[in-house]
LOBAPA-508849 format. One record per residue (C-alpha): residue number from 1; z, y, x. Coordinates in Angstrom, 3 decimals. Each point is the difference from the previous one (the first is absolute). Example, Ala and Ser with C-alpha at 12.3 -4.5 7.8 and 13.67 -1.06 7.14 Angstrom:
# residues 2
FIDREN,badren,up,north,east
FIDREN,1,7.800,-4.500,12.300 $
FIDREN,2,-0.660,3.440,1.370 $
# end
This chain:
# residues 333
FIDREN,badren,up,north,east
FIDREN,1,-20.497,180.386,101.683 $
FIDREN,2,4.032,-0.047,0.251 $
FIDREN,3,0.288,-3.111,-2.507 $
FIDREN,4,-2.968,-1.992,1.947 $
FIDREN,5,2.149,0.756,3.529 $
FIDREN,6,2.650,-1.409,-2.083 $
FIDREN,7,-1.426,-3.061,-0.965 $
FIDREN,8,-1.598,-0.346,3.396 $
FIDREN,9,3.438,0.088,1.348 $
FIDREN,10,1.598,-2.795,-2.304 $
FIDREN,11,-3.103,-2.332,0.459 $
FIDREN,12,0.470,-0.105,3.763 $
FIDREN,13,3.519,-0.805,-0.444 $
FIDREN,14,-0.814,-2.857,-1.824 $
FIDREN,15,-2.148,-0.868,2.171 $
FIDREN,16,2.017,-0.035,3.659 $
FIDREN,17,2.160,-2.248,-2.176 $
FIDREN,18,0.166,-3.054,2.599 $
FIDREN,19,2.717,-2.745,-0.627 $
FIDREN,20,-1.630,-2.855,-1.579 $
FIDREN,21,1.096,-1.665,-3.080 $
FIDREN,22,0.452,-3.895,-0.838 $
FIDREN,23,-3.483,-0.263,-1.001 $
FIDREN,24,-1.120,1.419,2.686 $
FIDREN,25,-1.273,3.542,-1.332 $
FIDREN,26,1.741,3.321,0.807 $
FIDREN,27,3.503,0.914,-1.715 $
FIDREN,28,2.407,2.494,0.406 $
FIDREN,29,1.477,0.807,3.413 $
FIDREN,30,3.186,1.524,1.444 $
FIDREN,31,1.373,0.541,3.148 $
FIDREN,32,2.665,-1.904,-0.545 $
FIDREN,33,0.115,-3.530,2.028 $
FIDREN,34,1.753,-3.255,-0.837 $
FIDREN,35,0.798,-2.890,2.563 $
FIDREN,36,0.632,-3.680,-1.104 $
FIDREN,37,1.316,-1.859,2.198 $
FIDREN,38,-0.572,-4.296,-0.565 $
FIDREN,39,2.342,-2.179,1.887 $
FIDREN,40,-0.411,-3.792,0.037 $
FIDREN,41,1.161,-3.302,1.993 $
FIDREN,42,-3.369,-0.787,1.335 $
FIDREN,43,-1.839,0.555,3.144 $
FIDREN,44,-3.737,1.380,0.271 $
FIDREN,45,-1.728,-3.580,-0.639 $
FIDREN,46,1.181,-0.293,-3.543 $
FIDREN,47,-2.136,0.783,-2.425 $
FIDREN,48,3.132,2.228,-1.744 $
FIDREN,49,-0.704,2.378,3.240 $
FIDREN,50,-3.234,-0.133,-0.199 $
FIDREN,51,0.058,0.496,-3.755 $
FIDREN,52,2.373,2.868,0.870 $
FIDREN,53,-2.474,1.432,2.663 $
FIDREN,54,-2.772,-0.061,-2.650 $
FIDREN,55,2.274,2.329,-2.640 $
FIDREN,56,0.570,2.381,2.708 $
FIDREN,57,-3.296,0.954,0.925 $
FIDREN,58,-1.045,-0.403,-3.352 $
FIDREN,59,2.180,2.377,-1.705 $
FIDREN,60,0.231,1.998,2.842 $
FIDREN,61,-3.604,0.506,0.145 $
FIDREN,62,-0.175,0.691,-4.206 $
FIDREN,63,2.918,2.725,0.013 $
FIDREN,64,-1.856,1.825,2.934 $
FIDREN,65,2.811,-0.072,1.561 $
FIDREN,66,2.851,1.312,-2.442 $
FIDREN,67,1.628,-4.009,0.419 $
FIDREN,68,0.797,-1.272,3.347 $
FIDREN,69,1.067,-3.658,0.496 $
FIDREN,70,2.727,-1.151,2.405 $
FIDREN,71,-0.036,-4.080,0.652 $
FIDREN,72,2.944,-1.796,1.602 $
FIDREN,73,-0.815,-3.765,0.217 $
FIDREN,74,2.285,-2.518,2.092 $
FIDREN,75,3.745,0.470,-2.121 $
FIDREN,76,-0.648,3.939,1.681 $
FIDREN,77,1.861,1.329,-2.786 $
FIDREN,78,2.334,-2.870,-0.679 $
FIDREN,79,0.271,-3.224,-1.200 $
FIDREN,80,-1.735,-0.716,-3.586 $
FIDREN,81,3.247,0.822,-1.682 $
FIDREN,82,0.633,3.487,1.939 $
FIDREN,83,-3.215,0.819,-0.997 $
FIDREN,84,0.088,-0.728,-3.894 $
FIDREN,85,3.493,1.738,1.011 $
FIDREN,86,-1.767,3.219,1.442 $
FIDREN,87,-2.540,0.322,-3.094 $
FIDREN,88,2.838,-0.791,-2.505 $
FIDREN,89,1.596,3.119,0.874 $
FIDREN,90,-2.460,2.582,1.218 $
FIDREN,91,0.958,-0.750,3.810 $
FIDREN,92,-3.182,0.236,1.794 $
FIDREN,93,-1.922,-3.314,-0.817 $
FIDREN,94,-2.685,0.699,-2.803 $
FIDREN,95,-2.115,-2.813,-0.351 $
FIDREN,96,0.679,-3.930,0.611 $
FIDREN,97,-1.455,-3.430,-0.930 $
FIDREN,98,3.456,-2.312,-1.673 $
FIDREN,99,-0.024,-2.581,-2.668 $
FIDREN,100,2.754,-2.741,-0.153 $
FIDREN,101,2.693,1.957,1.831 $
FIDREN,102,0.062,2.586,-2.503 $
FIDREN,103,2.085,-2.101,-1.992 $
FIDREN,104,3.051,1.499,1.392 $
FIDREN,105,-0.595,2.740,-2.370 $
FIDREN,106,-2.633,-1.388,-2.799 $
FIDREN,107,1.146,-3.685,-0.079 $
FIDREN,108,-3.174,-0.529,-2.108 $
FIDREN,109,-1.607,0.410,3.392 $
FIDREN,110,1.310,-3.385,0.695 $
FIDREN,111,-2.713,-1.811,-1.877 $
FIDREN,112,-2.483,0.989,3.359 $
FIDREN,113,2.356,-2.588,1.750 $
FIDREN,114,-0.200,-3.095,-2.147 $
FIDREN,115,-1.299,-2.656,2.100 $
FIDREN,116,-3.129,-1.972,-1.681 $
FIDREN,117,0.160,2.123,-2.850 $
FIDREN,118,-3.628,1.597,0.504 $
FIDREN,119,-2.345,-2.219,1.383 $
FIDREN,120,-3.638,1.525,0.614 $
FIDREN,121,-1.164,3.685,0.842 $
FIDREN,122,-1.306,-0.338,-3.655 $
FIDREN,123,3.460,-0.970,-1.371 $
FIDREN,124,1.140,2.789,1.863 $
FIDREN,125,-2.055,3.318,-0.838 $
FIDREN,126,0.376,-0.978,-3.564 $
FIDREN,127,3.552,0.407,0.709 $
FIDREN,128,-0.123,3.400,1.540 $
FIDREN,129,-2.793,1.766,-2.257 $
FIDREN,130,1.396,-1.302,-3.034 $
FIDREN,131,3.609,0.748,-1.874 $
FIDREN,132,2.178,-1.685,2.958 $
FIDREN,133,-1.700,2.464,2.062 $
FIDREN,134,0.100,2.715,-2.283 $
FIDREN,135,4.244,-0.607,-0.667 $
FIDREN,136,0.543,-0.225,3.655 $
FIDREN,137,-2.044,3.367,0.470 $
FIDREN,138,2.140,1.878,-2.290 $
FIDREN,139,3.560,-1.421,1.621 $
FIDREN,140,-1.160,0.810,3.658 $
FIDREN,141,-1.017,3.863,-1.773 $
FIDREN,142,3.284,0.309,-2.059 $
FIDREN,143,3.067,-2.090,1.745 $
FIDREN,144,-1.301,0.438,3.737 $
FIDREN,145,-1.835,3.485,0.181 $
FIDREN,146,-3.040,-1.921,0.663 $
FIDREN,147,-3.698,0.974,-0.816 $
FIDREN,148,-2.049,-3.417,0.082 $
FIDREN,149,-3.207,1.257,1.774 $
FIDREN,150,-1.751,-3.750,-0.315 $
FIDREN,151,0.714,-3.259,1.719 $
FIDREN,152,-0.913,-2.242,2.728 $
FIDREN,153,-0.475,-4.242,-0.829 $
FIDREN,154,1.812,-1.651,3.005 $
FIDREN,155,-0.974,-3.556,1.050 $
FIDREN,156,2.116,-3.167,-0.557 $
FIDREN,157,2.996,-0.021,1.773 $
FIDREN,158,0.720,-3.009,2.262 $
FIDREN,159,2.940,-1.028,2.003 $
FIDREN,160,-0.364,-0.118,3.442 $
FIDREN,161,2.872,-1.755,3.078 $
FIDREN,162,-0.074,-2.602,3.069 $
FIDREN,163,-0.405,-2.957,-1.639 $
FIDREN,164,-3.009,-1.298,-2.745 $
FIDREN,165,1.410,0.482,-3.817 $
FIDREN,166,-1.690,-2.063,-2.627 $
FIDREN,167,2.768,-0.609,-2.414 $
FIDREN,168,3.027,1.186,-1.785 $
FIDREN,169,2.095,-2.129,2.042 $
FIDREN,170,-1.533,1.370,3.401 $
FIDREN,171,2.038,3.179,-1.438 $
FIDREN,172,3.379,-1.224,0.656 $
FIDREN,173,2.483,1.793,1.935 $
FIDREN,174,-2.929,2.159,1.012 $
FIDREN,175,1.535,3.661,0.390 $
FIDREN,176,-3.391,2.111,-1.396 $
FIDREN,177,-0.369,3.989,0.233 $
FIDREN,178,-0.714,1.226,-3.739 $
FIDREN,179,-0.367,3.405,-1.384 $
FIDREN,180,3.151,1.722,-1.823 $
FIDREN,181,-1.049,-1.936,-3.271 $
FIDREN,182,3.013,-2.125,-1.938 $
FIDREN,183,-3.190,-1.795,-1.495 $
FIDREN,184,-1.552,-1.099,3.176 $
FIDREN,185,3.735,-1.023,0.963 $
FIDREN,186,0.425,-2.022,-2.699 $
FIDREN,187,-3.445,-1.739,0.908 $
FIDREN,188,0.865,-0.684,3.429 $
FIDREN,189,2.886,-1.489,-1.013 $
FIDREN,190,-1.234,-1.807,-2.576 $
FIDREN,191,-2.013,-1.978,2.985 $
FIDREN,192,2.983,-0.331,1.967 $
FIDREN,193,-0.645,2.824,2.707 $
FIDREN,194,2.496,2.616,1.200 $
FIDREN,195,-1.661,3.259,-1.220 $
FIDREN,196,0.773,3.239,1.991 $
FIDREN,197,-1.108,3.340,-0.957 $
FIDREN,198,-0.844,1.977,2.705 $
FIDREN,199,-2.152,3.316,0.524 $
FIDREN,200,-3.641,-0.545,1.326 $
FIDREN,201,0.665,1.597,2.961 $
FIDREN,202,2.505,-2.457,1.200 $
FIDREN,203,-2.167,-3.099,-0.650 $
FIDREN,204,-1.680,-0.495,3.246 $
FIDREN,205,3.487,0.635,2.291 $
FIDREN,206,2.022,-2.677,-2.009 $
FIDREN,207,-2.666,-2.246,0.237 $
FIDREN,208,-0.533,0.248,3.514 $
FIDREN,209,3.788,-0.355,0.297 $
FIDREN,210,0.280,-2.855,-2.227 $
FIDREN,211,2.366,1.583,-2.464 $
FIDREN,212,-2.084,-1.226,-2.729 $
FIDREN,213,-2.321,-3.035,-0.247 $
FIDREN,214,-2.840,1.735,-1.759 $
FIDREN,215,-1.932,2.618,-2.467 $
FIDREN,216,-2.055,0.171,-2.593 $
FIDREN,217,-2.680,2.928,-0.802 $
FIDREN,218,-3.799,0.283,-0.496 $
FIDREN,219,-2.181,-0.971,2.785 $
FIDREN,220,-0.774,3.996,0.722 $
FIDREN,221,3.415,0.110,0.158 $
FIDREN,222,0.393,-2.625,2.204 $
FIDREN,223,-2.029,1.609,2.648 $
FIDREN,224,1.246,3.435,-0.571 $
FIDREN,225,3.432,-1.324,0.999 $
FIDREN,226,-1.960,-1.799,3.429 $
FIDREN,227,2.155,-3.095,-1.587 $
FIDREN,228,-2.283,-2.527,1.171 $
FIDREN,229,1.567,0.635,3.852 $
FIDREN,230,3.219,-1.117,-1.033 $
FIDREN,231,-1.359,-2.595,-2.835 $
FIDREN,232,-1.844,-3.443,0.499 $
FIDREN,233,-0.662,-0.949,-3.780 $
FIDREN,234,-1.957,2.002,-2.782 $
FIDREN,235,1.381,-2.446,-3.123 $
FIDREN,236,-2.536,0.947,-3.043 $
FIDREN,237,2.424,0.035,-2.668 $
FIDREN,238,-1.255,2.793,-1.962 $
FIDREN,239,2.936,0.343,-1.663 $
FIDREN,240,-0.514,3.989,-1.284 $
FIDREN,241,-2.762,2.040,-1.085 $
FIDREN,242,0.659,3.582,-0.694 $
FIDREN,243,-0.328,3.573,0.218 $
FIDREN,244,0.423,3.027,1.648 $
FIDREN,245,0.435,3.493,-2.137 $
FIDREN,246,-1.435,3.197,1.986 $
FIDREN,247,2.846,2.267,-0.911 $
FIDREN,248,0.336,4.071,0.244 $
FIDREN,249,3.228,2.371,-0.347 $
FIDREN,250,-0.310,1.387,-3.169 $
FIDREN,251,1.915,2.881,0.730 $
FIDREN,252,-2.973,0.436,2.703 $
FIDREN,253,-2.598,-0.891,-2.412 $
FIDREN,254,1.034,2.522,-2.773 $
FIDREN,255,0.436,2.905,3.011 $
FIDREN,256,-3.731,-0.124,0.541 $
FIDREN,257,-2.720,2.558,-2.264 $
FIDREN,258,-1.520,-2.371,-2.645 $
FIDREN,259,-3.413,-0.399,2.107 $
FIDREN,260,1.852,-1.290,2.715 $
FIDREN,261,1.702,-2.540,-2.221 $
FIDREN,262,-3.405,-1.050,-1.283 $
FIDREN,263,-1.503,-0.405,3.287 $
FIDREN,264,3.232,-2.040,0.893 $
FIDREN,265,-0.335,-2.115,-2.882 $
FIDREN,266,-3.576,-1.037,0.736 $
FIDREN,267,1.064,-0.431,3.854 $
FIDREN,268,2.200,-2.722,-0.716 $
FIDREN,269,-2.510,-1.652,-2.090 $
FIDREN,270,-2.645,0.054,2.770 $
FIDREN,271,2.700,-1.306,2.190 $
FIDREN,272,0.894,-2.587,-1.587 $
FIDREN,273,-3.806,-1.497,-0.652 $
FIDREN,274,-0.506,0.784,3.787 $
FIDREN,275,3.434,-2.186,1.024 $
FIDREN,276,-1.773,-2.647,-2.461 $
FIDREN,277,-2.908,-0.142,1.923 $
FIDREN,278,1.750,-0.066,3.504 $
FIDREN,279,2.399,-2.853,-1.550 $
FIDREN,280,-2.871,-2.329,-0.858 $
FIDREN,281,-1.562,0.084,3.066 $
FIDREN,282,3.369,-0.206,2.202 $
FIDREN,283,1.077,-3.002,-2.168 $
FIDREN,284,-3.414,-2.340,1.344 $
FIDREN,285,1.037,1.062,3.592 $
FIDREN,286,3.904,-0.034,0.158 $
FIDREN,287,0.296,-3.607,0.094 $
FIDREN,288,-2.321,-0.892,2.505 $
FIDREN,289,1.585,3.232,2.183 $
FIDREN,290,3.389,-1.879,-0.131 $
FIDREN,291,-1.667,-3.306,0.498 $
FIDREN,292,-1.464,1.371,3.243 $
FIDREN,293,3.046,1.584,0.840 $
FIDREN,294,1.333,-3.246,0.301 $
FIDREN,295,2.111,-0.984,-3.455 $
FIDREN,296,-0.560,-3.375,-1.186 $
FIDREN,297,-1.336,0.007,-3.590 $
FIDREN,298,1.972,-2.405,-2.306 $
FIDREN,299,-2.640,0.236,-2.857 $
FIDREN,300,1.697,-3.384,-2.116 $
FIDREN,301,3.002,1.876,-1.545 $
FIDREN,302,1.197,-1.668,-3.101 $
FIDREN,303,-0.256,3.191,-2.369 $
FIDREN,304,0.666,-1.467,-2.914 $
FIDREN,305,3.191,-1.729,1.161 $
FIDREN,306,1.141,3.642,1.574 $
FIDREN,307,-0.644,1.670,-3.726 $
FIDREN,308,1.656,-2.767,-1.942 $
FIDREN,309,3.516,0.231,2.602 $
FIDREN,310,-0.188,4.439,0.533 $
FIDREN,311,-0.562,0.093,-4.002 $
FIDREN,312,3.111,-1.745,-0.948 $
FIDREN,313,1.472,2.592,2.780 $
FIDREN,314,-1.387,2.997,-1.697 $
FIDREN,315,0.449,-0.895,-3.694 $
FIDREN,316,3.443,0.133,0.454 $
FIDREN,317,0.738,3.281,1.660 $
FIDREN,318,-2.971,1.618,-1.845 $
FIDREN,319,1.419,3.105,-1.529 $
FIDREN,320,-0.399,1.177,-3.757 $
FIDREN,321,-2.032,2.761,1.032 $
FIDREN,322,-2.428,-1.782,1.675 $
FIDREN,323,-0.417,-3.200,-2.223 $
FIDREN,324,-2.893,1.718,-2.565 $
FIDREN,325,-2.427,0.794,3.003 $
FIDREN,326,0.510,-2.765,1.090 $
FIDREN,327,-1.052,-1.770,-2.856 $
FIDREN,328,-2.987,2.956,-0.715 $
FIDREN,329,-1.640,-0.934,3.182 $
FIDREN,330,0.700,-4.083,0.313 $
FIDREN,331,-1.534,0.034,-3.580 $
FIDREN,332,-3.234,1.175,2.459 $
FIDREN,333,-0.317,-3.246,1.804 $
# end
């Protein structure tokens, strides 16, 4: 009779067990709670908040509670930079979205920034599921503290500014905002702009003030930054495909009970396909949002004549690093 109260006992303590585990059936629970906090540059309409939304209530959901989620959208936490900052060294930020302005730190990160270099979504996810992806995983995890959750595709970026752009030469003298990438520089260069990096956050004020000409991002991007108030022309150069890595503190990672990592893991996978989803849809209604929102559409861009001009920018400066992905993934087109 004792040893069947025994067993009794341990049976019912396996069965109040109530976190959940990645795939979805009970695991092992502790009192113990963990918060993540995500910061990013976006507001609520991008699909990188909404994406980030989705993980919360996900994961929060599937731990029963044991992970909470904090989101700080709109630069909140900082710039992009203070943020890949923050998560470098353990100072509050856990989770982020970066690709190309890594390269501060893993210059092979620079290859996200090469204008023309990828040219289709196809071109693209070959690129990040294969061994480009795969090398760039392991640099964010090793030289950067960085935990590559998944990624998000981003849409062609296109220049935007007061006045139609159809060629190089429309590029002249033309003083453009770019992200802190010596690549992209180069490019801009290359066409004859003035290239300034700047942070996100200060886009929209120095255009309304006219300290710069123009910008160039993804149309999400476009609208996140409410650029088309300040910005007559949407120029459809197309000039850079690329990618977004979904990146954890791995200090943070590692400090959580293996089930929790798991569940993490699988998170970040169900993020990303959910982003994917969200992306496709947004990109067949950005363009006719801006359009409406009164930008002019300058849809006769000569592309070929911007690749041929940025390339001969970028071949130059390319560095040593960078120069076999960026041969593994234009041997893709």
């Amino acid at each position: 009779m004792h040893k069947t109260r025994l067993l009794m006992t341990a049976l019912a303590g396996l069965i109040a067990v109530g976190s959940v585990s990645a795939k979805g059936k009970p695991a092992e629970t502790g009192s113990k709670t963990y918060e993540l906090n995500i910061a990013h540059i976006v507001n609520e309409d991008n699909t990188w908040h909404k994406a980030s939304v989705f993980f919360k209530n996900d994961i929060e959901s599937r731990s029963g509670g044991r992970i909470k989620v904090n989101i700080y959208p709109n630069s909140q936490l900082g710039t992009e930079i203070d943020v890949i900052n923050s998560i470098m060294t353990n100072g509050g930020s856990d989770i982020t979205f970066t690709g190309e302005s890594m390269q501060s730190v893993v210059p092979e990160m620079g290859v996200l920034g090469v204008p023309y270099l990828m040219t289709s979504s196809d071109q693209l996810n070959k690129a990040a599921t294969g061994p480009v992806g795969n090398q760039l995983e392991g640099l964010l995890l090793t030289a950067a503290n960085m935990r590559v959750l998944g990624y998000f595709e981003r849409g062609p970026r296109n220049v935007t500014s007061n006045k139609p752009i159809r060629t190089p030469a429309d590029m002249s003298g033309f003083v453009i905002r770019v992200p802190a990438s010596p690549i992209t520089v180069a490019a801009m260069e290359a066409l004859g702009a003035k290239p300034t990096p700047m942070a996100f956050a200060e886009v929209f004020t120095s255009l309304q003030q006219k300290t710069i000409d123009g910008q160039e991002n993804p149309l999400a991007m476009i609208k996140t930054g409410n650029f088309y108030e300040v910005q007559q022309y949407l120029n459809k150069t197309e000039h850079l495909r690329s990618w977004v890595y979904i990146v954890l503190n791995e200090a943070k990672f590692q400090s959580l009970p293996k089930e929790l990592q798991d569940l993490v893991i699988d998170a970040g996978k169900k993020m990303q396909a959910h982003e994917h989803e969200l992306f496709l849809k947004d990109e067949t209604e950005l363009e006719q949002f801006l359009a409406n929102s009164g930008m002019t559409i300058v849809s006769d861009v000569d592309q070929a004549a911007f690749a041929q001009q940025a390339g001969s920018g970028v071949e130059k400066v390319l560095p040593a690093k960078i120069k076999p992905l960026y041969d593994q993934i234009k041997s893709m087109n």
